[in-house]
MIMI-345642 format. One record per residue: residue in three letters; x, y, z of N, C-alpha, C in turn. Coordinates in steps of 0.05 Angstrom, whole numbers, plus 5000, padded with zeros to 4 digits. Each point is the difference from the previous one (the first is absolute). Last residue first. Layout:
N
ALAXYZXYZXYZ...
//
This chain:
191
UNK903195895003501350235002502749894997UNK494949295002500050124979501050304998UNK498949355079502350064987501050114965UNK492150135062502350125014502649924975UNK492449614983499050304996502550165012UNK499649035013501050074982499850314993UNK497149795079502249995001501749974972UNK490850135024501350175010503149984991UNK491249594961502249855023501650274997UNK488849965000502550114983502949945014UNK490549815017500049814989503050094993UNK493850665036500549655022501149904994UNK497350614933501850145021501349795015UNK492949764947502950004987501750085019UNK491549985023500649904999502449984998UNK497750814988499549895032500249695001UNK497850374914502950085008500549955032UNK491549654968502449864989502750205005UNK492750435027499749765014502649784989UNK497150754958501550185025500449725011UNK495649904921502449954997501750165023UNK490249654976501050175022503049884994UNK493549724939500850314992502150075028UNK499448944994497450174986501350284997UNK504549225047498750285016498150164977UNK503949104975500850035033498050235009UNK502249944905499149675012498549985038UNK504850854955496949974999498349705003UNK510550314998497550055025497650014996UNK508049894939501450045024498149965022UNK497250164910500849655000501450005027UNK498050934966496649835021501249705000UNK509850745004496949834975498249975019UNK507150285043497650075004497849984976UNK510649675048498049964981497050115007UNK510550205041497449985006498650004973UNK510449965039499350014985496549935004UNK510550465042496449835002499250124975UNK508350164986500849975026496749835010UNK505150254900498050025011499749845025UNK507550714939498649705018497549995012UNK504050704922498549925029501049745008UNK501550474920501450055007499850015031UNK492450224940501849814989502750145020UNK489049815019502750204999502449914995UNK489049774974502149905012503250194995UNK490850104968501050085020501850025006UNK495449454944499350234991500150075034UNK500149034967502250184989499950254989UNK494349405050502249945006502350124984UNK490650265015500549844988502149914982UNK500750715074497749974988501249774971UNK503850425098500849844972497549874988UNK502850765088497749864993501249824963UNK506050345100498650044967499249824991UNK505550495088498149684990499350144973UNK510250085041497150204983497949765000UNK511250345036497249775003497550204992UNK511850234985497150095015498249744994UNK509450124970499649925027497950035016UNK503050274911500250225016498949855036UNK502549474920501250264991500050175028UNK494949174997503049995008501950254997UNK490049765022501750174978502149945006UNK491849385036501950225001501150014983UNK489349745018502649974989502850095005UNK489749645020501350145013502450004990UNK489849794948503749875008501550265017UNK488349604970501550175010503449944998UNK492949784914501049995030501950215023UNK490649754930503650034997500349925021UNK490650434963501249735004502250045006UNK491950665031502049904973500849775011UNK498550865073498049754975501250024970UNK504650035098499950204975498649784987UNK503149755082497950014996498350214976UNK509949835017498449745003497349974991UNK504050695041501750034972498449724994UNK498750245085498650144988501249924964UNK505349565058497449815005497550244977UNK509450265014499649734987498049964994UNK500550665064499850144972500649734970UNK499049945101498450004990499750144973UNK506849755047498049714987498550034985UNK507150705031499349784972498549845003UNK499550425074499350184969500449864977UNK502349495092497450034994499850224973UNK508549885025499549754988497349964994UNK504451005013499449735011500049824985UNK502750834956500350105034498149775013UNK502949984896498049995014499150095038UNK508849834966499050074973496750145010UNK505749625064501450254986498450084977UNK497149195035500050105022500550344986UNK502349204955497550124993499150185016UNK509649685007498450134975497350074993UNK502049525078500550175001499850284970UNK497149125004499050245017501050155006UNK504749434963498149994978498450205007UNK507549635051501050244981497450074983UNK497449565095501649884972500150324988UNK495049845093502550114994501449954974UNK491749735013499050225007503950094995UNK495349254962502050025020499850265000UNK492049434966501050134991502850115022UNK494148994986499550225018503250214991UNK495949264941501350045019498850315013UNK494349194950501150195007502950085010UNK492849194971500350135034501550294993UNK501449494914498049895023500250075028UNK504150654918500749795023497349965020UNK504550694906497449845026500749815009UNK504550454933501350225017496849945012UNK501649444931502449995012500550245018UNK492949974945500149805010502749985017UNK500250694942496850075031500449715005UNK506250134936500050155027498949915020UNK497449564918502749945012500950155025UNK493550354946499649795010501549835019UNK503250724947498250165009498249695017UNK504949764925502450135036498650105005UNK494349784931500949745008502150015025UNK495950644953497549925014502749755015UNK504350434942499950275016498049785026UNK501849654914502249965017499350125028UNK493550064927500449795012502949965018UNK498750834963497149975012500449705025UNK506350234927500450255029497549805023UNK498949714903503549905016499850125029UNK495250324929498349795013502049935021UNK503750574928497250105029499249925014UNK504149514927501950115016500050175022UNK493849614940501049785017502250125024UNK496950514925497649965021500149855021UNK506750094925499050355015498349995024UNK502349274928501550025022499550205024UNK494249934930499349795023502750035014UNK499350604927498150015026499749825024UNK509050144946496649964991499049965020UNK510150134989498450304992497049875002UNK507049355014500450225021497750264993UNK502949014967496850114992500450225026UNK506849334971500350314987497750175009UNK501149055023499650044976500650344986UNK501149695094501949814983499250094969UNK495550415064502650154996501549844980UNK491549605027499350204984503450344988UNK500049185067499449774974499650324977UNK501150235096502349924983500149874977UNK492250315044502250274991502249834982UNK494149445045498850124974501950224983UNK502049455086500849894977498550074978UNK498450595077502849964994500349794974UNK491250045033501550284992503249954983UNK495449385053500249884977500150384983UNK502749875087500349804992499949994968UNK495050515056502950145004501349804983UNK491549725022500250234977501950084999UNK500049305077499349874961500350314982UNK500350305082502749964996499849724976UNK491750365030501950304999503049924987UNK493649335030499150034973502350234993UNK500349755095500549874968499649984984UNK496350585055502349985009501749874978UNK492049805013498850324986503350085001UNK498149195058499550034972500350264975UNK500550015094502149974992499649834970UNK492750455042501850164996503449804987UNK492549525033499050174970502650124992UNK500749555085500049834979499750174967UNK498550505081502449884998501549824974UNK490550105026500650324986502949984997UNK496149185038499050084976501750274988UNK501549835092501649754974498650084979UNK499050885071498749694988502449784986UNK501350875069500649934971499049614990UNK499250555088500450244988500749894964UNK506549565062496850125001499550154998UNK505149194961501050235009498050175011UNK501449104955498450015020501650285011UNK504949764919497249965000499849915044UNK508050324952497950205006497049905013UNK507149554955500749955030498650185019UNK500449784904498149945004500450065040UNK505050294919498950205025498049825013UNK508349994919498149845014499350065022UNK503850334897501249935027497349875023UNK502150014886498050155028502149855020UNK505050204912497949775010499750165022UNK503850264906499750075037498849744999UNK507550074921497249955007499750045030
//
């Protein structure tokens, strides 16, 4: 069984209401209750043989969705920090991004433009382990993108439950928030 982990340490972060904070990590645990009761559905429904019927079939689709919402949360909460850190200009992380992207400013702004792709999902800066390259990519409702065989290095929620408590449609304004808000230093030690 998951159990939520606990972000309330987010709350007064700025640029991020307690309300919208509060919502979100609700919406959070419900992700990892559905992951939850997924799992003891599959298994009550494997226990019985019931592998070929629809309901296993559907539960089992369902599964991706709710797990996917639920580490896909887990990230982004855990890759913010009340106040921020300020990004090390010399860390192995910029540098990688530095080589990849020829600055630390292009990827932002190709993070930040990727971000602002209309739709829901999210953004994830990932690396390949295979070929040691970094890719942002867009992950559309949480389990239609996503690169298998990635890590995911930042993680950015661009559902409307991420920013519309707060900022209404201007979601340029909440990634500029978020930006402020991003601890550098797990993002470093996730490479």
């Amino acid at each position: 069984m998951y159990t939520p982990q606990n972000f309330s340490s987010l709350i007064g972060t700025p640029g991020f209401s307690e309300a919208l904070l509060t919502n979100h990590f609700t919406l959070y645990e419900g992700y990892v209750k559905n992951t939850n009761a997924c799992d003891v559905q599959l298994s009550a429904l494997a226990l019985d043989g019931k592998f070929s019927t629809p309901e296993y079939n559907e539960i089992k689709r369902h599964f991706g969705w709710e797990y996917n919402g639920m580490r896909l949360h887990e990230l982004y909460f855990s890759n913010m920090k009340n106040g921020g850190v300020t990004i090390d200009r010399d860390s192995s992380f910029v540098q990688k991004v530095t080589s990849t992207w020829g600055s630390v400013e292009n990827w932002m702004k190709d993070f930040k433009a990727t971000g602002s792709i209309r739709g829901i999902g999210w953004v994830v800066l990932v690396h390949d382990n295979a070929s040691d390259k970094l890719f942002n990519v867009w992950v559309n409702e949480h389990d239609t993108g996503n690169l298998v065989g990635t890590n995911p290095i930042l993680v950015m929620d661009v559902f409307e439950h991420a920013f519309m408590l707060d900022y209404g449609i201007k979601r340029a304004e909440y990634i500029e928030a978020f930006w402020n808000a991003i601890d550098w230093k797990v993002v470093a030690q996730r490479m």
